[in-house]
Backbone bond lengths (Angstrom), bond angles and torsions (degrees), N, CA, C in turn:
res aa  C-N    CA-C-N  psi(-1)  N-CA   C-N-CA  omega(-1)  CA-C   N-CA-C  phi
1 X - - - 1.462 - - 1.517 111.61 -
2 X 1.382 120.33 -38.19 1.662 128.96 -165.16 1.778 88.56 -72.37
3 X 1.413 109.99 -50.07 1.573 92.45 178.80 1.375 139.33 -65.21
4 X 1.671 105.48 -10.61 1.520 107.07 -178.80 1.447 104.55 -99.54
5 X 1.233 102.27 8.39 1.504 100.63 -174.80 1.736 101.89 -116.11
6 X 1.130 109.10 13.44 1.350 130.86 -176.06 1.919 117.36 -121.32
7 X 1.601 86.06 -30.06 1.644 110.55 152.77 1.524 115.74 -60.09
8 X 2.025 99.84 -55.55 1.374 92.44 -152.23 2.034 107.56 -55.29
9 X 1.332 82.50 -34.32 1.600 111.79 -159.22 1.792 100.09 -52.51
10 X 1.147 107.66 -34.60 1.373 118.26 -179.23 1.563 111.20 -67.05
11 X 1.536 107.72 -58.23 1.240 114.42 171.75 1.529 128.53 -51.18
12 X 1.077 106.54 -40.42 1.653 107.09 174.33 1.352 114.64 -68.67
13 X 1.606 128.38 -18.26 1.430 125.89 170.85 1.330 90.92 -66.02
14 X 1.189 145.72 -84.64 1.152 171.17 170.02 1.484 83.83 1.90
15 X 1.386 107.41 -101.92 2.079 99.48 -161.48 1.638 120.83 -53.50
16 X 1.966 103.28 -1.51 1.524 106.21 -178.98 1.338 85.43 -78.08
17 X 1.328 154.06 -44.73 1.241 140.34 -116.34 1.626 94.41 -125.45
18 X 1.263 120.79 -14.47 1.684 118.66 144.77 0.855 143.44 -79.25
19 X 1.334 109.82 -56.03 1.693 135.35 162.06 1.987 96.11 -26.49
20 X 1.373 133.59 -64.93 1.353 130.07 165.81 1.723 110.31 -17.29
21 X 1.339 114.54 -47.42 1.666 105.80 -162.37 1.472 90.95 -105.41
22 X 1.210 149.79 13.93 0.974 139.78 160.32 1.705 128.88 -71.99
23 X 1.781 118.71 -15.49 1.254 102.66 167.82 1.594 105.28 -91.93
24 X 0.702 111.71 -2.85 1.537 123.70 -176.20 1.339 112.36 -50.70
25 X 1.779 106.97 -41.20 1.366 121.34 -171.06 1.747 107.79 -67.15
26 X 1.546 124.02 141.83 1.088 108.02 156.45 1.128 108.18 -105.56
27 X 1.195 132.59 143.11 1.734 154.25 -156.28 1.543 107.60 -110.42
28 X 1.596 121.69 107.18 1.165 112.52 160.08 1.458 117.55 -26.92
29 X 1.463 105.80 -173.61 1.427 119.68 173.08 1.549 118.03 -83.01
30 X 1.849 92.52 -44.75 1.608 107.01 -179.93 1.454 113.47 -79.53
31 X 1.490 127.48 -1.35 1.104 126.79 -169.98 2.036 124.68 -93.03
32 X 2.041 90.81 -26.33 1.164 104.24 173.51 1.571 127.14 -56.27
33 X 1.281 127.19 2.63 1.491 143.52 171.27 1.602 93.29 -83.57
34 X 1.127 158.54 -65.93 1.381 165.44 141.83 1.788 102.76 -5.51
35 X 1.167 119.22 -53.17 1.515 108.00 -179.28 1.291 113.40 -80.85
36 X 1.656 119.18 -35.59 1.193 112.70 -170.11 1.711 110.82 -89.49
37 X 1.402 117.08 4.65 1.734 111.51 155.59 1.616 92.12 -74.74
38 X 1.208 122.09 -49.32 1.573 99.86 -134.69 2.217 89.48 -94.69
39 X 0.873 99.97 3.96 1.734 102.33 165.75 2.004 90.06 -87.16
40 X 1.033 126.19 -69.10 1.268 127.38 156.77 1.947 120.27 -1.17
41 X 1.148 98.23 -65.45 1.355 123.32 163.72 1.682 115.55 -56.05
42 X 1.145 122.60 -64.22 1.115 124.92 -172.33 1.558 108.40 -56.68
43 X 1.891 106.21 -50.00 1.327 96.34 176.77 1.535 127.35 -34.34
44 X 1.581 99.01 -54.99 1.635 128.80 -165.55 1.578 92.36 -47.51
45 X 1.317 110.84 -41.43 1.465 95.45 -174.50 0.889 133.35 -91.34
46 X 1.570 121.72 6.40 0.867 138.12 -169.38 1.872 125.96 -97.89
47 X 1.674 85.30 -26.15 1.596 101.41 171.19 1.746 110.93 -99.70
48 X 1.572 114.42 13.60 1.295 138.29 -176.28 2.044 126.11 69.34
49 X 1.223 90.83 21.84 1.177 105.78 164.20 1.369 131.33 -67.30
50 X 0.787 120.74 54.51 2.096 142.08 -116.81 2.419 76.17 -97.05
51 X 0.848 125.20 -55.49 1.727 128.24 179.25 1.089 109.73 -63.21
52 X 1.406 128.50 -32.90 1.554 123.99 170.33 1.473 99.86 -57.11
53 X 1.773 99.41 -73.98 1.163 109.42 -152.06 1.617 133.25 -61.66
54 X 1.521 94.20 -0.01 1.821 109.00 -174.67 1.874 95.31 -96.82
55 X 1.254 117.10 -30.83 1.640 129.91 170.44 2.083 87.84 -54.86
56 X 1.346 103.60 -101.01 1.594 102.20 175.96 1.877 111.58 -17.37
57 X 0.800 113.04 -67.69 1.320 119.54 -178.93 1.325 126.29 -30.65
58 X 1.595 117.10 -59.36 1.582 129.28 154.53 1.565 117.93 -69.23
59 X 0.925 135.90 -9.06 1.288 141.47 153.83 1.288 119.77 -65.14
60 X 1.314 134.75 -46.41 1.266 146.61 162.37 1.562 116.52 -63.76
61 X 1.390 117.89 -25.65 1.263 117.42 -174.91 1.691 110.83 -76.82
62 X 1.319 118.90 -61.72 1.654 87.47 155.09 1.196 177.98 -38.03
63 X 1.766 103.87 -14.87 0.931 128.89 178.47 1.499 117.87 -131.95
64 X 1.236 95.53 41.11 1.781 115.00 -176.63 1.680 104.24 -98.35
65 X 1.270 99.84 139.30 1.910 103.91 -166.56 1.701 104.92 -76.44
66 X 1.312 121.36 5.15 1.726 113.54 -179.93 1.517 79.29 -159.83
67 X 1.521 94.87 158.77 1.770 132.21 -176.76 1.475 81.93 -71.12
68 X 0.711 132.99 -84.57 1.637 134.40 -145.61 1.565 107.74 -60.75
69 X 1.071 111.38 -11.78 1.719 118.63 174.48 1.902 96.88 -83.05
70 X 1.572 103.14 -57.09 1.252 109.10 -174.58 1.844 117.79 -42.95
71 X 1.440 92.91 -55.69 1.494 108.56 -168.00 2.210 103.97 -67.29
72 X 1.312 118.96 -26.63 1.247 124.68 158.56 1.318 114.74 -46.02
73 X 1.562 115.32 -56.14 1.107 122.43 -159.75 2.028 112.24 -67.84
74 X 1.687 96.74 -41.82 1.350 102.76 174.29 1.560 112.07 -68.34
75 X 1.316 120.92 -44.81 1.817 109.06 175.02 1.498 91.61 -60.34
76 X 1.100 152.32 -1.08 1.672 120.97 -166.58 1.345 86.52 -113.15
77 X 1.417 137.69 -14.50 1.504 118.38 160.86 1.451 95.18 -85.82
78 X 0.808 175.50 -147.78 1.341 165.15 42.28 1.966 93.71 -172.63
79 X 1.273 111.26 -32.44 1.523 107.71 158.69 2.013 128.71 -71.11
80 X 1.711 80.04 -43.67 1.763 97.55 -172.30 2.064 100.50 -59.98
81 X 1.527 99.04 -36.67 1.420 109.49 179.35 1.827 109.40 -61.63
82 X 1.147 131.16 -38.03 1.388 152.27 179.23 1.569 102.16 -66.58
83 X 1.464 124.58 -63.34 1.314 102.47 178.53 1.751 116.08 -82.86
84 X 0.950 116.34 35.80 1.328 120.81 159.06 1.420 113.14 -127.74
85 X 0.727 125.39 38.62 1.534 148.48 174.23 1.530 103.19 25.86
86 X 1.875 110.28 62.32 1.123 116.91 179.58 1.355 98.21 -120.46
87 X 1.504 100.65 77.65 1.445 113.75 179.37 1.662 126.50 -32.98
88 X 1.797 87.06 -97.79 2.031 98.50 157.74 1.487 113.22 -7.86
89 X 1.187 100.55 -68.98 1.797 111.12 -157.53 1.604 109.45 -71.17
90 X 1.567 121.12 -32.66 1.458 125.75 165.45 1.177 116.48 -68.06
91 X 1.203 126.40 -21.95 1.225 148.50 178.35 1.709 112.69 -64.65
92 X 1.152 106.09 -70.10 1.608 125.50 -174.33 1.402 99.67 -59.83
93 X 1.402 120.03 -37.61 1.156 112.29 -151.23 1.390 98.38 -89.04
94 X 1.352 114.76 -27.51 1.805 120.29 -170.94 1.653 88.21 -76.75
95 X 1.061 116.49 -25.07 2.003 107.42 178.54 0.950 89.23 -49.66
96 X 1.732 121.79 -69.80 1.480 129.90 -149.90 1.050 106.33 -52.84
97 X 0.940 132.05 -34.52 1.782 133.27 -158.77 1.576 109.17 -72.61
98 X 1.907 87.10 -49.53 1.892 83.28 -178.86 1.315 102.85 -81.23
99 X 0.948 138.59 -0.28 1.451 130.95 177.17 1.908 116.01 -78.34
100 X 1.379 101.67 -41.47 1.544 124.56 -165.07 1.300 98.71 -74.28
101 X 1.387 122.94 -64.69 1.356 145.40 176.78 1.754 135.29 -85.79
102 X 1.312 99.03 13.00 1.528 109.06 -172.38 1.282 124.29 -27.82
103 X 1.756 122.57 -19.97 1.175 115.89 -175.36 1.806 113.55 -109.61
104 X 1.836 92.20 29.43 1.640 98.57 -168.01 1.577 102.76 -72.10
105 X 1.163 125.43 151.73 1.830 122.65 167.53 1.593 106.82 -55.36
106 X 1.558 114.62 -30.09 1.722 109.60 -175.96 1.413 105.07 -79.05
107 X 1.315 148.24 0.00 1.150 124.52 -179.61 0.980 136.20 -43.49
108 X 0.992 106.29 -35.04 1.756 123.14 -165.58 1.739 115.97 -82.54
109 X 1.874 96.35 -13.71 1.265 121.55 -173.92 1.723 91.68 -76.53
110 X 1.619 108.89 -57.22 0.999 111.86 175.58 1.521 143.05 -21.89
111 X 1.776 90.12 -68.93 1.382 98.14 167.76 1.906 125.13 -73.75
112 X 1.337 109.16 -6.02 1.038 130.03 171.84 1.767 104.26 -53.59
113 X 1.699 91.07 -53.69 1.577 96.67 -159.77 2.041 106.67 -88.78
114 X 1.393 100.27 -22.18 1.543 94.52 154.67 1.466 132.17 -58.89
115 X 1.623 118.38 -37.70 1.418 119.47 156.45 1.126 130.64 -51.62
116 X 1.908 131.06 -42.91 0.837 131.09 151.23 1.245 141.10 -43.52
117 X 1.705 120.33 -40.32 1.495 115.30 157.27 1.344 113.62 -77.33
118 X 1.110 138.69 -22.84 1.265 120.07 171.94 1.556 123.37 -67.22
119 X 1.612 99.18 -33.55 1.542 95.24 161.67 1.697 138.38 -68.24
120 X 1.242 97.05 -35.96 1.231 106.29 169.01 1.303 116.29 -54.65
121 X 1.301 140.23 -40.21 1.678 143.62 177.66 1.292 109.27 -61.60
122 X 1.446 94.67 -29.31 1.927 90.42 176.80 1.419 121.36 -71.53
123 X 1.377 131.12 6.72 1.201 139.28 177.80 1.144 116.76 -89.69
124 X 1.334 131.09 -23.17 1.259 110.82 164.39 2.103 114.01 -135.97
125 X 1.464 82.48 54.41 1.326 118.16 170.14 1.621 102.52 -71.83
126 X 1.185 133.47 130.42 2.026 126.12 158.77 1.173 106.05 -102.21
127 X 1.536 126.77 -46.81 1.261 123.70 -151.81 1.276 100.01 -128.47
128 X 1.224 137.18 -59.88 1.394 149.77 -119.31 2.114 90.01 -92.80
129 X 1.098 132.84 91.47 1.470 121.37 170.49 1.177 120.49 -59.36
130 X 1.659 133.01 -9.72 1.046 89.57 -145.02 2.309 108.52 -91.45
131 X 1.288 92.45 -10.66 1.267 89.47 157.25 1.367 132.57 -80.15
132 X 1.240 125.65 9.00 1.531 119.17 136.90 2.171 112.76 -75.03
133 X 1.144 108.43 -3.28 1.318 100.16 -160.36 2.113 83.05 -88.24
134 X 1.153 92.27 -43.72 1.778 101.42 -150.81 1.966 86.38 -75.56
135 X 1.410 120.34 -28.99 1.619 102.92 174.58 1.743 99.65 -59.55
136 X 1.090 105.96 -43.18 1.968 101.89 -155.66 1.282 94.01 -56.31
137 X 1.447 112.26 -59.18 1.719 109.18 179.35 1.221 141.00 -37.93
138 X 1.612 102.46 -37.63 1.350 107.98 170.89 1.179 115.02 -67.32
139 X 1.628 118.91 -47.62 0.907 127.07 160.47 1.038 139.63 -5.51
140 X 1.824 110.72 -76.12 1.449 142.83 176.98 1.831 95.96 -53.25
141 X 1.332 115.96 -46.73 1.321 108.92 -167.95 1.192 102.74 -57.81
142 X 1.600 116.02 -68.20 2.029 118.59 -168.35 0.918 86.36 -37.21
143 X 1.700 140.33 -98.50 1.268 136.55 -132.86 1.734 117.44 -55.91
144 X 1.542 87.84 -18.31 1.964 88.05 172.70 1.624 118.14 -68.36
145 X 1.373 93.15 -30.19 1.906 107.67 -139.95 2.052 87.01 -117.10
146 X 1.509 104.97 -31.05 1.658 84.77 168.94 1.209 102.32 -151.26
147 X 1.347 122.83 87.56 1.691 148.52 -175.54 1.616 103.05 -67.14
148 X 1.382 96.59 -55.68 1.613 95.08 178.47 1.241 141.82 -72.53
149 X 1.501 112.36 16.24 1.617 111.66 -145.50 1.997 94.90 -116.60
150 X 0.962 98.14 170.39 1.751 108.58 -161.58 2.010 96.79 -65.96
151 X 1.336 106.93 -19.80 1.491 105.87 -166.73 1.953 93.52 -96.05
152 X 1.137 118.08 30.52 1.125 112.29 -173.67 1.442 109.64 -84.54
153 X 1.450 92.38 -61.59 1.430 112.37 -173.90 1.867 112.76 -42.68
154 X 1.492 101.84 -65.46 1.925 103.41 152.13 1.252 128.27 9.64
155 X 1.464 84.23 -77.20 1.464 108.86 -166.02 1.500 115.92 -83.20
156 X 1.307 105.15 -21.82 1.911 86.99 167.73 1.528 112.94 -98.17
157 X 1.247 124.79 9.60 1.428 127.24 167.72 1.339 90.32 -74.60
158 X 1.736 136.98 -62.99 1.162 138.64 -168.98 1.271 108.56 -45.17
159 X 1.567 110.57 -48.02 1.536 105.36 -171.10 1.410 117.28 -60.79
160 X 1.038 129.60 -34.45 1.691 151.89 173.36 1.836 88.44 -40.92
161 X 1.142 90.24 -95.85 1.880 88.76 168.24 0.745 148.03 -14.21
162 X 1.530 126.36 -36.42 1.277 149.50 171.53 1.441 117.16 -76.70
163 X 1.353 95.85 -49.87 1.681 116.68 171.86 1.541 114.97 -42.08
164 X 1.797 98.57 -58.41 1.488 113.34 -175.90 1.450 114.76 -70.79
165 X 1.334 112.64 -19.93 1.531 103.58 155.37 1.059 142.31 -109.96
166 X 1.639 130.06 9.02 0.979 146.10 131.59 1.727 117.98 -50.19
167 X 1.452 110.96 -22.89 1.466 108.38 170.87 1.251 100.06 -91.59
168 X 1.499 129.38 -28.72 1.493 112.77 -162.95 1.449 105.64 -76.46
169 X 1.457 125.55 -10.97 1.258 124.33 164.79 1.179 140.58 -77.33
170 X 1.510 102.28 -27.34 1.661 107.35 157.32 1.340 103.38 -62.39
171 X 1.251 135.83 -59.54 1.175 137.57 178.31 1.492 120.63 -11.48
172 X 1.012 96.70 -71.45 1.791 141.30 177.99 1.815 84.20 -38.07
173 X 1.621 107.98 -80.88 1.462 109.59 -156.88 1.675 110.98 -75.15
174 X 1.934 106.34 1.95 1.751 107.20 166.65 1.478 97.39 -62.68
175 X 1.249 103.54 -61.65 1.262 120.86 -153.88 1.684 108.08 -47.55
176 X 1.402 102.00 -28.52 1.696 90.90 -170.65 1.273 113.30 -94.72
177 X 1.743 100.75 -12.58 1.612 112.04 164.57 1.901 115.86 -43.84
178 X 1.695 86.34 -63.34 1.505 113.61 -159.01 1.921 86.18 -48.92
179 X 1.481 119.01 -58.50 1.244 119.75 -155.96 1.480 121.46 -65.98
180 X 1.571 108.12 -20.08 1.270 116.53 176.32 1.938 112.44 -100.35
181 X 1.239 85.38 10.45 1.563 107.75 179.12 1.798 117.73 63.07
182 X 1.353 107.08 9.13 1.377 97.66 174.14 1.424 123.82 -75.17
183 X 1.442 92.59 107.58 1.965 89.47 -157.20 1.926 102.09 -65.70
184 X 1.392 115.56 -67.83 1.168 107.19 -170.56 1.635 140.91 -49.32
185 X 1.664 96.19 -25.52 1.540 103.82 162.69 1.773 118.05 -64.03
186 X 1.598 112.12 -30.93 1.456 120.57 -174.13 1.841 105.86 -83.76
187 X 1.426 99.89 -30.58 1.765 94.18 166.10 1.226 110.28 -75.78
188 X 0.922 130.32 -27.93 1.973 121.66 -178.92 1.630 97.08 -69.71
189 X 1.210 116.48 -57.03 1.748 108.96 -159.32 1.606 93.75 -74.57
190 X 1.627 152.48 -5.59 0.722 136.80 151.01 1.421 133.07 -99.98
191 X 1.456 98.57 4.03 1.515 97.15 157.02 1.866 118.69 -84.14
192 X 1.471 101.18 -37.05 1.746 102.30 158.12 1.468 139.47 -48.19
193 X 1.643 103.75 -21.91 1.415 125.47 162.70 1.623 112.60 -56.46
194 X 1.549 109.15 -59.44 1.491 123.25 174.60 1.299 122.86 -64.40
195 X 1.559 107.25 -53.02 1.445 99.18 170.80 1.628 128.00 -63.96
196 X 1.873 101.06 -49.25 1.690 82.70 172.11 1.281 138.41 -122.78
197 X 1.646 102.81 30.27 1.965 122.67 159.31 1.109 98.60 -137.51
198 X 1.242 99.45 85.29 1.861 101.36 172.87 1.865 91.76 -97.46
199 X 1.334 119.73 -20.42 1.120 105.07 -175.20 1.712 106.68 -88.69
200 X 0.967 146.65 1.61 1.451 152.88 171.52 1.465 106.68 -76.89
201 X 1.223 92.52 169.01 1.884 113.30 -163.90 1.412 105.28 -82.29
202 X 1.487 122.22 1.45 1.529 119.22 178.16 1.818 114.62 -99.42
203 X 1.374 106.02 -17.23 1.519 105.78 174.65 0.941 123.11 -53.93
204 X 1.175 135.71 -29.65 1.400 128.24 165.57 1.415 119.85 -60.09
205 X 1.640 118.54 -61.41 1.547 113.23 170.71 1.534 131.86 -66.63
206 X 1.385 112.09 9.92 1.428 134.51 -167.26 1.447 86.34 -92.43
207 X 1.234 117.75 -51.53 1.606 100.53 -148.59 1.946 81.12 -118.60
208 X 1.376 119.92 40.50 1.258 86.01 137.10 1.641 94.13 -129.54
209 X 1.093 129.07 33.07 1.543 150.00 175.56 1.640 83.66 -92.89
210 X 1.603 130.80 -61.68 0.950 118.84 -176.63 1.700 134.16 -60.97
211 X 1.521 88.78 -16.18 1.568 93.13 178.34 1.719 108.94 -95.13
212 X 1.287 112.48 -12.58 1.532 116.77 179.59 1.932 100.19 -71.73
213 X 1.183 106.20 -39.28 1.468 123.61 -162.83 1.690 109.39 -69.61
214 X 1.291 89.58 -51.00 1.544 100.09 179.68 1.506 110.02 -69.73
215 X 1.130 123.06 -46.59 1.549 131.48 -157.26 1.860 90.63 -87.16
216 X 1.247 127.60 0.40 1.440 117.59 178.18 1.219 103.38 -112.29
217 X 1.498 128.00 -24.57 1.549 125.70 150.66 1.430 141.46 -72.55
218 X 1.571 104.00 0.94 1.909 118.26 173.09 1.185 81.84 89.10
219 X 1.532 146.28 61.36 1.486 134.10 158.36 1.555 110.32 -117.73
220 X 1.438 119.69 28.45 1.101 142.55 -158.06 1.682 104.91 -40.60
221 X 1.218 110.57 -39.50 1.809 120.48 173.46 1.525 121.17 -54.45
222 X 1.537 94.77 -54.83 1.753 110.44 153.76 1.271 130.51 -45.15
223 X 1.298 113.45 -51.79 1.411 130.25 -172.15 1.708 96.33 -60.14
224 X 1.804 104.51 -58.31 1.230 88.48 -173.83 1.475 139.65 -81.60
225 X 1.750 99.02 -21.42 1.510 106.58 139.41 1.693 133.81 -11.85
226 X 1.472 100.88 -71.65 1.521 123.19 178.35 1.828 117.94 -54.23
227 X 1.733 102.95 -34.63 1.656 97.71 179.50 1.314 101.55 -108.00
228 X 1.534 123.27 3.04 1.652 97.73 150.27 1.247 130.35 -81.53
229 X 1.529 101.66 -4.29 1.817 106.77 -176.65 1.998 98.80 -77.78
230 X 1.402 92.01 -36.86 1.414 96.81 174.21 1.221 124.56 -104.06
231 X 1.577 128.62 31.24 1.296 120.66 129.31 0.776 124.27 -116.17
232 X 1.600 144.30 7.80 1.476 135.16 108.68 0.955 149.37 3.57
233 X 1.487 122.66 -59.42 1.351 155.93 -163.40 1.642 103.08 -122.68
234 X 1.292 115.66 -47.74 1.531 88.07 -167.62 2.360 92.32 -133.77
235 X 1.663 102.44 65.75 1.461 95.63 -178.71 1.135 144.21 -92.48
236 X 1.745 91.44 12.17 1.722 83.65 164.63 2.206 93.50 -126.35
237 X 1.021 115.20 35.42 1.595 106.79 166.16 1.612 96.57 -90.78
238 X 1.387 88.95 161.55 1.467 116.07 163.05 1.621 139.43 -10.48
239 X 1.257 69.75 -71.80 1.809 103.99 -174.81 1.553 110.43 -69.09
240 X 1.102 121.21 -46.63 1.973 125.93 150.07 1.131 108.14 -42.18
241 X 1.574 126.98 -73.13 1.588 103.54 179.07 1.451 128.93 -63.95
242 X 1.698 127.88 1.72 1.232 111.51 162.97 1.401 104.60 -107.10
243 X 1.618 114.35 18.30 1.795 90.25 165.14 1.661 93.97 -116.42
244 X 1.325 114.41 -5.89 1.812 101.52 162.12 1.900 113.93 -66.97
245 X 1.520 93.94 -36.12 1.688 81.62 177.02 1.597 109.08 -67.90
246 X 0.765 118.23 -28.54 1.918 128.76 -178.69 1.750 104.10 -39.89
247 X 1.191 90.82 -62.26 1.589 119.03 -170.71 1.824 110.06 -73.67
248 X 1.334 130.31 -17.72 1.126 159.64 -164.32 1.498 128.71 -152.60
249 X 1.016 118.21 58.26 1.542 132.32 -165.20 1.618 99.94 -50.08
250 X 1.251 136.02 -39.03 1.654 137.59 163.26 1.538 113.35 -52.91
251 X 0.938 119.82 -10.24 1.499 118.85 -162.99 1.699 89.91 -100.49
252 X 1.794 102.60 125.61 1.303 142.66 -179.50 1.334 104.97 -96.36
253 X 1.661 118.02 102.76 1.705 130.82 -164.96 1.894 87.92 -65.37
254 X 1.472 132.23 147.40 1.678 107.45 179.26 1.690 93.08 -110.08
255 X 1.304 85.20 157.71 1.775 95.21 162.10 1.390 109.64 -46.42
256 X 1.938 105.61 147.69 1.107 105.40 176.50 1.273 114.17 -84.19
257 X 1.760 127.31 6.09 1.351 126.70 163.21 1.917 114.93 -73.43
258 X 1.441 109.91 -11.42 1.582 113.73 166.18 1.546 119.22 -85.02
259 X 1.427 100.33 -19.48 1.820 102.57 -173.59 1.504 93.44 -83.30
260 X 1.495 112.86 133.60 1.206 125.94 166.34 1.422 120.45 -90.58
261 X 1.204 141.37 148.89 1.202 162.21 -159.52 1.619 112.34 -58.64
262 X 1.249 133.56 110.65 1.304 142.98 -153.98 1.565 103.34 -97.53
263 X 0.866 132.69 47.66 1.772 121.99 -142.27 1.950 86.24 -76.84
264 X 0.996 126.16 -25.84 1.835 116.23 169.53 1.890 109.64 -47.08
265 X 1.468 94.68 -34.78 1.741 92.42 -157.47 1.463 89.84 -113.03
266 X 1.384 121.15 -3.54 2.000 107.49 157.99 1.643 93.44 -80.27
267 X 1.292 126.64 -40.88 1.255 103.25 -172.91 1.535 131.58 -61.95
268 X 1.651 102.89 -48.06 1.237 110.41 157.66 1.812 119.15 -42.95
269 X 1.200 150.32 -37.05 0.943 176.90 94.17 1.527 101.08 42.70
270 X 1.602 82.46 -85.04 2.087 85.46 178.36 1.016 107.35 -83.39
271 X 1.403 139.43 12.30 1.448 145.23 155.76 1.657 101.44 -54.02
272 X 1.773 110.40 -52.46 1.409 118.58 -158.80 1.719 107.25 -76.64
273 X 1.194 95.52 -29.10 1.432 114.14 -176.12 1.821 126.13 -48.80
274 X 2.050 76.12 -58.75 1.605 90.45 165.47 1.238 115.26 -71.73
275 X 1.220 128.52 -39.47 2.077 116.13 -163.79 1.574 109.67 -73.15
């Protein structure tokens, strides 16, 4: 919801900042059937008739007296289609748009708003990844192809998200490794944790998953490999003191009323938080 309402907010700059050159236009005689669908349209959307008004919307877009009227008209169905959670069809149609119009100023809006529905479906995804795979991508593209643009920022909060649950799923399938004891299938999906979300909230329990894993197969070098990366980086959390006891069966984990206050590694912390 925060994003379509972060959409809408976008969009209304957008038709404020056209809508200006629109009396400007003088309008044939035969052409005024073309404004008055897509004024038609606007109403519709305006009293939230969001399926009317994307129908009106492409109707008007053909027979609009300039490209840039036309290509408006198709993102404004291709939005009205989006808040009705007519995914597919907002979808196809925002292709069309950048495809038809490639040299429109909204493109970038476009692909903006293809990331957004694709992310959104991933929410009530259980099993199936691969629409967490196709949000990141899109993803990865905007931020490649338009780094600078106001929908940037958005989109790498999203990506963060995506990340963290794309790790929480390896997680998920370590875990059922570790329990059914297949060690080497549970070291691969937690070595993918480390190698490619080292910045997510699971690196820490990944690699002391990795030191439980290793040190229960005689990989004792590994094992200890794995909790110096993580007491390095993360030495006074949790997850270090239960893979130092691992490694040290005498070693007494202490209350967190004995651990004193790390203020180097809170800073670092909300260091990670913000970037």
């Amino acid at each position: 919801m925060l994003s379509k309402i972060i959409s809408s907010l976008l969009l209304i700059l957008l038709l404020a900042s056209c809508s200006k050159k629109e009396p400007e236009i003088n309008i044939p005689a035969d052409q005024d059937k073309s404004f008055e669908i897509y004024k038609e349209a606007v109403e519709a959307m305006n009293r939230g008739d969001y399926f009317y008004a994307s129908k009106k919307f492409s109707e008007a877009e053909p027979i609009m007296p300039k490209i840039e009227f036309s290509a408006k008209a198709s993102l404004m169905s291709s939005y009205c289609l989006y808040l009705i959670n007519f995914y597919p069809e907002a979808t196809a149609n925002l292709e069309r748009f950048i495809n038809q119009y490639p040299a429109d100023k909204n493109v970038a809006y476009a692909h903006y708003l293809i990331a957004i529905v694709l992310y959104e479906q991933i929410l009530d995804e259980k099993k199936d990844i691969n629409p967490l795979i196709q949000s990141k991508e899109k993803i990865e593209f905007f931020l490649k192809n338009f780094p600078d643009t106001e929908y940037a920022l958005d989109l790498k909060f999203k990506m963060d998200l995506i990340n963290n649950q794309l790790a929480a799923k390896e997680m998920y399938v370590a875990k059922y490794y570790i329990a059914t004891q297949k060690w080497i299938p549970a070291i691969n999906r937690l070595k993918i944790i480390v190698e490619d979300f080292s910045e997510t909230v699971f690196i820490e329990e990944a690699l002391h998953r990795l030191v439980e894993v290793y040190y229960t197969v005689g990989l004792e070098n590994e094992a200890k490999a794995a909790a110096a990366i993580l007491g390095y980086n993360y030495n006074s959390s949790e997850w270090y003191a239960q893979s130092y006891k691992v490694l040290n069966k005498t070693y007494r984990i202490p209350k967190k009323s004995d651990i004193k206050k790390n203020d180097g590694l809170i800073k670092r912390t909300i260091k990670k938080i913000l970037n």
